[in-house]
C-alpha positions in Angstrom: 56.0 -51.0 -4.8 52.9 -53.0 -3.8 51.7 -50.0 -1.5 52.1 -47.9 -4.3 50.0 -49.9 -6.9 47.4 -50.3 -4.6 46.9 -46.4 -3.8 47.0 -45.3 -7.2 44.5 -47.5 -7.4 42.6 -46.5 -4.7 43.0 -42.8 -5.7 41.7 -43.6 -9.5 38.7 -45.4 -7.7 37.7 -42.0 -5.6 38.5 -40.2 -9.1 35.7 -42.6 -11.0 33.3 -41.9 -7.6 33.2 -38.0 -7.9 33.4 -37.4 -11.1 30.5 -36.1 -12.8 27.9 -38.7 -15.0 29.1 -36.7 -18.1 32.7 -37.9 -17.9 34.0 -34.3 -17.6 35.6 -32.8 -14.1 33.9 -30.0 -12.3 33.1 -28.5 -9.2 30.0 -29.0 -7.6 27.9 -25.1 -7.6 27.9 -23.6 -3.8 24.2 -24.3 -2.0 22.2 -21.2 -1.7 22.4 -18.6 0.4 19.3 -18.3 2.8 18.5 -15.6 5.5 15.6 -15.3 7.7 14.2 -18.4 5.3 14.3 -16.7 2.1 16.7 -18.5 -0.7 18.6 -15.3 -2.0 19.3 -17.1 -5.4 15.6 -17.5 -6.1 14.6 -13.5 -5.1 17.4 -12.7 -7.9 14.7 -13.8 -10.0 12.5 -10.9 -8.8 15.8 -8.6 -9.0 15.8 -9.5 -12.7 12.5 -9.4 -13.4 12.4 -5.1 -12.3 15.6 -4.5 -14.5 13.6 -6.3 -17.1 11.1 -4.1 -16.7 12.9 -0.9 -16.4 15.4 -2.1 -19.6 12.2 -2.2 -21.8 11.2 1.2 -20.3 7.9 0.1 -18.5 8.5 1.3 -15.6 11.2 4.4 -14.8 13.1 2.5 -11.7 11.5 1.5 -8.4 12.6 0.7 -4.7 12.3 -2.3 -2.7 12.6 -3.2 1.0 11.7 -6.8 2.5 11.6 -7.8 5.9 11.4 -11.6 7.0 11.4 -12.1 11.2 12.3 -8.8 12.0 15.5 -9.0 9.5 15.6 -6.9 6.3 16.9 -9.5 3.7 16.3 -7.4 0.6 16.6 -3.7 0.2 17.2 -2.1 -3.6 16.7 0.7 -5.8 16.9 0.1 -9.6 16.5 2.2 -13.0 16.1 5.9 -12.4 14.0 8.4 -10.5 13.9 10.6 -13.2 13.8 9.7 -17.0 14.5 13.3 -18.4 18.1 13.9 -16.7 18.0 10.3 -16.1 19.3 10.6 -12.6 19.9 7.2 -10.5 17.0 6.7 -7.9 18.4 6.2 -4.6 17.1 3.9 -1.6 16.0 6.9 0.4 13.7 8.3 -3.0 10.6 10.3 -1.7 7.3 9.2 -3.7 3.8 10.3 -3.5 2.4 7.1 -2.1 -1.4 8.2 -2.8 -3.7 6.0 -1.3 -1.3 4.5 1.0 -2.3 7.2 2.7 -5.3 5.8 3.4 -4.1 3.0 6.7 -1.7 5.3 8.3 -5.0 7.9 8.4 -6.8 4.9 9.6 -4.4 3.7 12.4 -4.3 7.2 13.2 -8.1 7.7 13.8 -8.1 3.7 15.7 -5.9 5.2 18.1 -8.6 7.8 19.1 -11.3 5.0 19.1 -8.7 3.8 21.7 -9.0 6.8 23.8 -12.9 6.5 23.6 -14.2 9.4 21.5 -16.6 7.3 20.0 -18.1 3.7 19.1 -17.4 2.2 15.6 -21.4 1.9 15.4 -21.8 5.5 16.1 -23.5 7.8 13.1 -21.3 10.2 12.0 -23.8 12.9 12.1 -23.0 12.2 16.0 -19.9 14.4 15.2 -20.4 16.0 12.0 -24.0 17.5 11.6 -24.0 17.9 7.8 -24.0 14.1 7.5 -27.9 14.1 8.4 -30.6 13.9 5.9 -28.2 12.5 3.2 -29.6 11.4 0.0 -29.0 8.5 -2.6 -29.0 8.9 -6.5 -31.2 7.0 -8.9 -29.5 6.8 -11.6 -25.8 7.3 -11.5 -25.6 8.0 -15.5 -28.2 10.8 -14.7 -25.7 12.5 -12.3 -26.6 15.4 -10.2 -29.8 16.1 -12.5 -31.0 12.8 -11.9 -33.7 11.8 -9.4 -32.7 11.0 -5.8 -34.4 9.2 -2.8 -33.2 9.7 1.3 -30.8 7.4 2.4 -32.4 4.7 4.1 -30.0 4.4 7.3 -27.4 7.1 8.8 -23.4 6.6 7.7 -22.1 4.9 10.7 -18.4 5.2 11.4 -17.0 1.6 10.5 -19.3 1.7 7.0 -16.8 5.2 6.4 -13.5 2.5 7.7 -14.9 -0.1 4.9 -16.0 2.2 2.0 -19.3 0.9 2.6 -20.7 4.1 3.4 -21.7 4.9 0.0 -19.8 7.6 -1.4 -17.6 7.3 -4.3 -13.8 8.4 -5.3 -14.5 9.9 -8.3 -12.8 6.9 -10.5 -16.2 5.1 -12.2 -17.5 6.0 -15.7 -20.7 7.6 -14.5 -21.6 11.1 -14.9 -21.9 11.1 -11.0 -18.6 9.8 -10.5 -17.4 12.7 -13.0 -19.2 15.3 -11.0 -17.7 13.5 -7.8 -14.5 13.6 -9.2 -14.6 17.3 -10.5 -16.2 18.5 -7.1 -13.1 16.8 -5.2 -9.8 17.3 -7.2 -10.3 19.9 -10.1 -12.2 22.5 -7.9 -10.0 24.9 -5.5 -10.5 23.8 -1.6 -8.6 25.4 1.3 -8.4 22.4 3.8 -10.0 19.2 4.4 -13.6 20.3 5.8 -13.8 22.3 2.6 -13.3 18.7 0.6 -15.4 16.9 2.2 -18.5 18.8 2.4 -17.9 19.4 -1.5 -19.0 15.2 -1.4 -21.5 15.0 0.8 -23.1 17.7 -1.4 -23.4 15.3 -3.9 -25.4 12.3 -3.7 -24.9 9.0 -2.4 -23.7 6.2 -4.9 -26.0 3.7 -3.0 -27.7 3.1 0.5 -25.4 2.8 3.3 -24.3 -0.4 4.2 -25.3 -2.1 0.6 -22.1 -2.3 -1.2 -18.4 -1.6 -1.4 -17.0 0.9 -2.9 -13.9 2.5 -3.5 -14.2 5.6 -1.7 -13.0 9.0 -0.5 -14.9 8.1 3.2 -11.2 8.3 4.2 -11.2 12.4 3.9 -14.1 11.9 6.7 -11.4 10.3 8.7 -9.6 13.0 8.8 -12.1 16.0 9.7 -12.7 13.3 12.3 -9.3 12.9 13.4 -9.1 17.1 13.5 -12.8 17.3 15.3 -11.8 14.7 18.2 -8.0 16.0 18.5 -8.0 19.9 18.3 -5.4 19.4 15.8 -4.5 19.3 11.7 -4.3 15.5 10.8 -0.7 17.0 9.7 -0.2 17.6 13.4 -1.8 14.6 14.6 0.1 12.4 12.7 3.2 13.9 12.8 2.8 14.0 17.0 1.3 10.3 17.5 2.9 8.2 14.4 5.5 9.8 12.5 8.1 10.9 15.7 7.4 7.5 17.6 8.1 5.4 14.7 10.9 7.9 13.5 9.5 8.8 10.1 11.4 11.4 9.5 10.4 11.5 5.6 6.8 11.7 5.8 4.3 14.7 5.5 2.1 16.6 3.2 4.8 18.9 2.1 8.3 18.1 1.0 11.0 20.3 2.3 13.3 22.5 0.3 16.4 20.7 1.1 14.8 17.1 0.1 13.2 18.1 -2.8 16.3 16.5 -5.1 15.1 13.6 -3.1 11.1 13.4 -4.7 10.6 11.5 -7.7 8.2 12.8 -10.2 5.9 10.9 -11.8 5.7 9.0 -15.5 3.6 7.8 -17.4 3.3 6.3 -21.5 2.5 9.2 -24.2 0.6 8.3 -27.0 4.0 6.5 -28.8 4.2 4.3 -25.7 6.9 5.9 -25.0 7.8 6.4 -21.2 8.3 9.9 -20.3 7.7 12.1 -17.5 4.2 13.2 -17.0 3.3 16.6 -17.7 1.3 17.0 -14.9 3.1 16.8 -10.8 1.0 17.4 -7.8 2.7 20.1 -5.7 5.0 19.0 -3.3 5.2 22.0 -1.5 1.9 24.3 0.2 -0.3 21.4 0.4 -3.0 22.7 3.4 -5.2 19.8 2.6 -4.5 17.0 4.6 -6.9 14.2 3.6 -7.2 10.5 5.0 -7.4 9.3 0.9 -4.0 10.6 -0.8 -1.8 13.4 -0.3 1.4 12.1 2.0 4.6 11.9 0.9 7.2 8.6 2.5 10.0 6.8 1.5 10.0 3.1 1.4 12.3 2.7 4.6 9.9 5.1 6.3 7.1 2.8 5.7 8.7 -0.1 6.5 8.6 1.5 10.3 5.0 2.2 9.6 4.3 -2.0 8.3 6.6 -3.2 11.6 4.5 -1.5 13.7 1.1 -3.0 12.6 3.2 -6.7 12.5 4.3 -6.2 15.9 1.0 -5.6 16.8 0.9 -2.2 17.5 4.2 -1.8 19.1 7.9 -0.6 17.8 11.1 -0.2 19.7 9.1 -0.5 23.3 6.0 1.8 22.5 2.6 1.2 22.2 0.8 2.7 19.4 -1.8 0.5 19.6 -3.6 -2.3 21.3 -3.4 -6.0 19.6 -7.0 -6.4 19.7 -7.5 -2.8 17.7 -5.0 -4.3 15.3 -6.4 -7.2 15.4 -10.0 -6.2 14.1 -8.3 -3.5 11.8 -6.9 -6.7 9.8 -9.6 -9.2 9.7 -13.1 -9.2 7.5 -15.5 -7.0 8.0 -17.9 -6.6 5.0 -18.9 -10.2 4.3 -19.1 -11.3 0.9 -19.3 -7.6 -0.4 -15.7 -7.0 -1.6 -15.9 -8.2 -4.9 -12.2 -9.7 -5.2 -11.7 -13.4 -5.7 -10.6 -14.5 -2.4 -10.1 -11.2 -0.7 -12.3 -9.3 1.9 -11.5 -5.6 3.6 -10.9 -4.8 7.2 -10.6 -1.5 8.7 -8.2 0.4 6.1 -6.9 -2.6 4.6 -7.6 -5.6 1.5 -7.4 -8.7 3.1 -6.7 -12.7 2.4 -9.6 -14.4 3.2 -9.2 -17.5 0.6 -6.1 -18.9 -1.3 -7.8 -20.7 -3.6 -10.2 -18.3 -4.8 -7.4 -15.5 -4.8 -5.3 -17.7 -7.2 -2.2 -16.2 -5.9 0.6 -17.0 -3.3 0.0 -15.8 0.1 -1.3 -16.8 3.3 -4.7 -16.1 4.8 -4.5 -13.4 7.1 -2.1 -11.4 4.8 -3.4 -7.6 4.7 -2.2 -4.8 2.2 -3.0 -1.7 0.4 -1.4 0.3 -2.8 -1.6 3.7 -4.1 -2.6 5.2 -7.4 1.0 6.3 -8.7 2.3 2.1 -8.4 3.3 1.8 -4.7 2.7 -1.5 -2.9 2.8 -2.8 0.3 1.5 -6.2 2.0 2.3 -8.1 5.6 2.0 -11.3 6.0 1.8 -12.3 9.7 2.0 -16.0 9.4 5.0 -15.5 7.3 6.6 -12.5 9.4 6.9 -11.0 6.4 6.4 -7.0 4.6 7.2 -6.3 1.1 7.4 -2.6 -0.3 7.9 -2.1 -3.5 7.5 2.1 -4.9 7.5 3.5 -8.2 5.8 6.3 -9.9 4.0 5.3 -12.5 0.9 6.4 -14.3 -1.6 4.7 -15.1 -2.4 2.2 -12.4 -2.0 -1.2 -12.4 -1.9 -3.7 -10.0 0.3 -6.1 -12.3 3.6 -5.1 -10.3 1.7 -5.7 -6.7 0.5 -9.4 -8.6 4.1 -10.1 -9.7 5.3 -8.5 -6.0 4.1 -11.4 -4.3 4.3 -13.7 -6.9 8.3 -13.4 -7.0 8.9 -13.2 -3.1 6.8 -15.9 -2.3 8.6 -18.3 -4.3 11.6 -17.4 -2.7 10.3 -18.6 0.8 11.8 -21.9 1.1 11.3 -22.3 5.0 7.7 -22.0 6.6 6.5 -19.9 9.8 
């Protein structure tokens, strides 16, 4: 009888020990799942902020992939790829990824630099002979009816890498840039030599080497990359990027039998209501295959593309590139002239340069692009880290690439 007294009363001791300060019984919530260093309860926090988004119809759905230490730890597709017949969007959705054209046209035109067609301080009259004798505008409100001066250097290749060249992409308020604009994308041009001598018929937007600017220099790249090879950049890329990384879903032309697969694009009417836009680039016939926009991907596709450049040039065994070319691809190059708090611009690519100023999460070192229809990408190779996220939305905003990396980051809860 004794032993029995004293374990109840060791039993109702353990009983006062774990139960909980309120009084009331409970179990104790399981810890948080974590893979590859990423707390999966706190990314549900970028999960809900999407479905927020697409509930309150600002954006029409949108994919994501992330990969942390060579493990994907996130992949999903939310909302719809199409708000009229408002069809599910699927993981493997095709999107015009616009000017994340631009570093796969760069990588593309490093690996040739690797081969030794030319120096990165070469003019480009070198190689293109219409580049000489360029000329510099005035007054950019004047337009082409302004007054003009000569440029006071050549374009050298790495100012047309930095978009320090001085040309323009049509997007400023000017009446230049509305020329520019008008000369590039409204008027009919049968490839990409045709494009770019359209621009450099128009004048500079400054001297070379004096500024940077958001630029179509990237279209250069290309009647570069087709001068040096012998080939269509279509070719070229599809031969020396797209087969060795197994990209099987990008090109400048989507195929018959995947066009259920393309989402088109949205944007707000004047209600602020979100509808499909009016308006679709062609996804079919494209002959113009430009360095600044124009390729079709999927975000799985460009996750290859990401793990590549992280692994520093290599994927699966092969060597698309050389560290050291990836290596000055990714780092500075125009001093103080990007005007982004915190950020400079390498060789096709935004770059960290300062936390603080950036007032963002990240790391230094951390390099990314987006593209014009609201498709993001960053790597982060102190972090072994890429994030995609793709929608098609109309008008940009970099608001989802902000909130991108301000809802990952948060979720790292282990360091390099």
């Amino acid at each position: 009888m004794k032993n029995i007294k004293s374990l109840s009363t060791l039993l109702f001791l353990l009983l006062i020990l774990v139960m909980p300060a309120n009084g009331q019984t409970g179990t104790t919530a399981p810890p948080s799942v974590t893979i590859s260093g990423i707390d999966k309860a706190r990314l549900n926090r970028y999960d809900d902020f999407l479905k927020k988004e697409i509930n309150e119809r600002r954006i029409p759905g949108a994919v994501s992939y992330i990969m942390r230490r060579g493990e994907i730890v996130h992949e999903a597709a939310y909302g719809y790829s199409n708000l009229a017949d408002r069809a599910p969007i699927q993981q493997d959705q095709l999107f015009h990824i616009m000017s994340m054209t631009k570093p796969i046209v760069t990588a593309a035109f490093m690996m040739l630099y690797e081969e030794g067609y030319f120096l990165l301080t070469d003019p480009v009259s070198k190689y293109l002979s219409q580049f000489k004798d360029l000329r510099v505008a005035k007054d950019l409100d004047q337009g082409t009816n302004g007054e003009t001066e000569p440029a006071n250097s050549e374009i050298t290749i790495t100012q047309l890498l930095t978009h320090t060249a001085g040309f323009s992409h049509g997007l400023g308020r000017t009446k230049l840039d509305n020329e520019i604009a008008k000369a590039l994308y409204s008027e009919p041009h049968k490839d990409i030599e045709s494009r770019v001598n359209a621009m450099i018929k128009l004048p500079l937007i400054g001297h070379p080497g004096d500024q940077w600017n958001y630029s179509a220099s990237p279209d250069v790249l290309a009647l570069l990359i087709e001068h040096f090879s012998g080939m269509t950049t279509a070719e070229f890329l599809k031969e020396r990027i797209f087969d060795p990384l197994e990209m099987k879903d990008t090109g400048y032309n989507i195929s018959k039998e995947n066009k259920g697969r393309w989402m088109p694009v949205h944007n707000l009417d004047k209600q602020g209501n979100l509808v499909n836009s009016k308006t679709q680039l062609p996804t079919e016939g494209n002959t113009i295959y430009g360095g600044t926009h124009g390729l079709f991907s999927s975000a799985s596709d460009y996750m290859k593309f990401c793990q590549m450049l992280l692994n520093k040039g290599q994927y699966k065994g092969k060597h698309l590139l050389s560290p050291k070319t990836v290596d000055i691809m990714t780092m500075n190059q125009v001093g103080d002239l990007y005007e982004a708090p915190g950020q400079g611009f390498g060789l096709g690519f935004g770059v960290t340069t300062d936390l603080a100023a950036s007032k963002t999460l990240g790391s230094v070192g951390q390099y990314y692009w987006s593209g014009a229809y609201c498709t993001y990408f960053f790597i982060d190779p102190k972090e072994e880290l890429i994030v995609i996220l793709m929608s098609q939305l109309q008008p940009y905003s970099n608001y989802y690439g902000d909130k991108m990396r301000q809802m990952v980051y948060q979720s790292l809860i282990t360091k390099y």
